[in-house]
LOLO-188688 format. One record per residue (C-alpha): x, y, z. Coordinates in steps of 0.5 Angstrom, whole numbers, padded with zeros to 4 digits, always signed. Layout:
# LOLO-188688
XYZ
...
# end
This chain:
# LOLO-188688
-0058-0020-0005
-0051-0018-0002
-0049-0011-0003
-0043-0008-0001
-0042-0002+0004
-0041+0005+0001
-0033+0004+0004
-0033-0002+0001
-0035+0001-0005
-0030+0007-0004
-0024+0003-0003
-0020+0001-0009
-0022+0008-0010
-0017+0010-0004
-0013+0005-0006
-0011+0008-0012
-0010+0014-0009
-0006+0012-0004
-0002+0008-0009
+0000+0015-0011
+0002+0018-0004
+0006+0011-0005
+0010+0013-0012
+0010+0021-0009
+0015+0017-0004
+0019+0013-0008
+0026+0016-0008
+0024+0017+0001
+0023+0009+0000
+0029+0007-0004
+0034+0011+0001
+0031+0007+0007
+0032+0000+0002
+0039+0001+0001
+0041+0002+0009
+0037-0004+0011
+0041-0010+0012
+0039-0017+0009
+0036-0019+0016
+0031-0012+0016
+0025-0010+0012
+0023-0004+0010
+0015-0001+0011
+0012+0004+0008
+0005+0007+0011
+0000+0011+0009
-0005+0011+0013
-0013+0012+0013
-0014+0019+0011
-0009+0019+0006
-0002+0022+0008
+0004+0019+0007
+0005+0015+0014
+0013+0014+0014
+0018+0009+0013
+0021+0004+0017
+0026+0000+0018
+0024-0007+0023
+0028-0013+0023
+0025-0020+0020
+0024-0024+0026
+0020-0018+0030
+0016-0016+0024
+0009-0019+0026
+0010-0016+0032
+0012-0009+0030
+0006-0008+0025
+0002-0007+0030
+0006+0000+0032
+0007+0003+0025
+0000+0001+0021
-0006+0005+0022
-0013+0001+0022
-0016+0002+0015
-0009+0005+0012
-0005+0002+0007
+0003-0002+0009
+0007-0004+0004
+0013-0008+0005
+0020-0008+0001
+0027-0011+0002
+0033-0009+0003
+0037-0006-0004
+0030-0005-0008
+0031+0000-0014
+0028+0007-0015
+0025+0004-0022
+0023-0003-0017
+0020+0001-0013
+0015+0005-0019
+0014-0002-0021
+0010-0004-0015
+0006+0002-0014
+0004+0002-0022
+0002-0006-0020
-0001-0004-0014
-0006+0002-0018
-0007-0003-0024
-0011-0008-0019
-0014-0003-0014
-0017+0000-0022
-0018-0008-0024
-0022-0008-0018
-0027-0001-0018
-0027-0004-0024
-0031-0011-0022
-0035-0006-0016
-0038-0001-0021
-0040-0007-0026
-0043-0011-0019
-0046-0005-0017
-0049-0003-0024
-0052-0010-0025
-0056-0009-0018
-0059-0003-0019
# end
């Protein structure tokens, strides 16, 4: 029988918490997206205990590389482009937080079947 590891069942958890740190940046992250040229992408972090990671402005062609600099291992990064509206941005932190819930959801049905 399978079962998950306590921090994979305490992952979406996080998520949605770290969705909130997201949203609570929103207007930081929009201001970064309007001063991005159309060759950049803008990445916000939270990183693994949950503090907001900061935002980052990395040139398309460089971002594999790049990621590696601004991801904390076990954190979150989210990805934007250039021009991305206030209420874009809020949209993708209110899906973001609807899939990590669906996905709590399908781990607590999981876990309680197992018991």
């Amino acid at each position: 029988m399978h079962t998950f590891s306590k921090e994979a069942l305490e992952r979406p958890t996080h998520t949605l918490q770290a969705a909130g740190v997201l949203r609570e940046k929103a207007e930081v992250i929009c201001r970064a997206t309007k001063d991005a040229r159309a060759d950049e992408v803008v990445v916000a972090v939270v990183q693994r205990d949950l503090n907001f990671g900061g935002v980052w402005t990395i040139a398309r062609e460089s971002l594999v590389r790049q990621m590696s600099l601004v991801e904390d291992k076990g954190g979150w990064s989210f990805t934007f482009s250039p021009d991305t509206s206030f209420t874009q941005i809020e949209e993708r932190c209110l899906e973001f937080t609807r899939i990590a819930f669906r996905r709590w959801e399908a781990m607590q049905r999981w876990a309680t079947r197992q018991r």
